[in-house]
N, C-alpha and C positions, 0 to 999 in steps of 0.2 A: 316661330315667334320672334328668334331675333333677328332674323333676316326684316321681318315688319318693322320691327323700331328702327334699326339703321337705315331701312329706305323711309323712314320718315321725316328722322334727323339727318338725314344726309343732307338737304337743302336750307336746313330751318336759319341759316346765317344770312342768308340769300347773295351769296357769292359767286354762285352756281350758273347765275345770268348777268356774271362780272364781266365788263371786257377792259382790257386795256388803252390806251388812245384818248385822241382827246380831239374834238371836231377841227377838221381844217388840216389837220394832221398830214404832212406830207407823207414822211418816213417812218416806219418802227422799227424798235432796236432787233437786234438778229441774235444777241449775246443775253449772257443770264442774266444783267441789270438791265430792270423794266421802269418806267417811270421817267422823274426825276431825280438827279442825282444830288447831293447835297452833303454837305462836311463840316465839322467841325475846324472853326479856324486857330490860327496859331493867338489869336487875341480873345478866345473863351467864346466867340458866338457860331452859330448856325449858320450858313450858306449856301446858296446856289451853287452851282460849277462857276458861273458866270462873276461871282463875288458879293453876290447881292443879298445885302445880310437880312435873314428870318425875322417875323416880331420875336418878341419873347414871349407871349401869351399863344403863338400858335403850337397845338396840340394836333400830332401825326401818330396815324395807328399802320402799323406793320399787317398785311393781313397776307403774307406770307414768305416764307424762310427758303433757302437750300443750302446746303453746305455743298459746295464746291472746290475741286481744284483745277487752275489750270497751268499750261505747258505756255509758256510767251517763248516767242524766237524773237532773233535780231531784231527784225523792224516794228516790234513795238506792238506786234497782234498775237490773238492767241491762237498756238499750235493746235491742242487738244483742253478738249473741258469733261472733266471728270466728275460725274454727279453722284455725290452718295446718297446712298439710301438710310433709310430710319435705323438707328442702331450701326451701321457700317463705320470702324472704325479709319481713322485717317491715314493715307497712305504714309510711307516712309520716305520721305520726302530728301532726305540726305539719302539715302541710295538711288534715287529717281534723280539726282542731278548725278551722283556720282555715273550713273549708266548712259549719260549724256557725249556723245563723243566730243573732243575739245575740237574747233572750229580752224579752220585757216592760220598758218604761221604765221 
């Protein structure tokens, strides 16, 4: 019986024939940020990467989370991405640099 409700509601959001992308689309990201990217500016508004500021009236819904870490090296890319799972708590993150060997004199 429960196995029936959950394949019921398992789709009923209809996310499930989500895709990412957007026509014309040359490239998609390879990394855990999918989408657009967008920030809060040092002047109180919402932005694009590009600098192009949000309405105030536009409303964005999140339709899904991951808690992440990752390992960045020198040149500014990431080493390793480390996905947690639901309940997993976050690594230790001062011993995970302390175990980092120091780099070039």
């Amino acid at each position: 019986m429960k196995n029936d409700l959950t394949n019921k509601l398992k789709n009923v959001d209809g996310f499930d024939t989500f895709e990412d992308g957007v026509e014309g689309e040359k490239q998609r990201a390879s990394g855990p940020i999918q989408g657009t990217l967008i920030k809060f500016t040092n002047t109180g508004e919402w932005a694009f990467r590009d600098d192009e500021i949000l309405p105030d009236d536009l409303e964005l819904v999140a339709i899904d989370i991951a808690r992440i870490v990752q390992k960045w090296g020198a040149d500014h890319q990431p080493l390793e991405t480390i996905y947690l799972k639901n309940g997993e708590k976050f690594p230790d993150l001062t011993r995970m640099n302390d175990e980092v060997p120091d780099g070039p004199a």
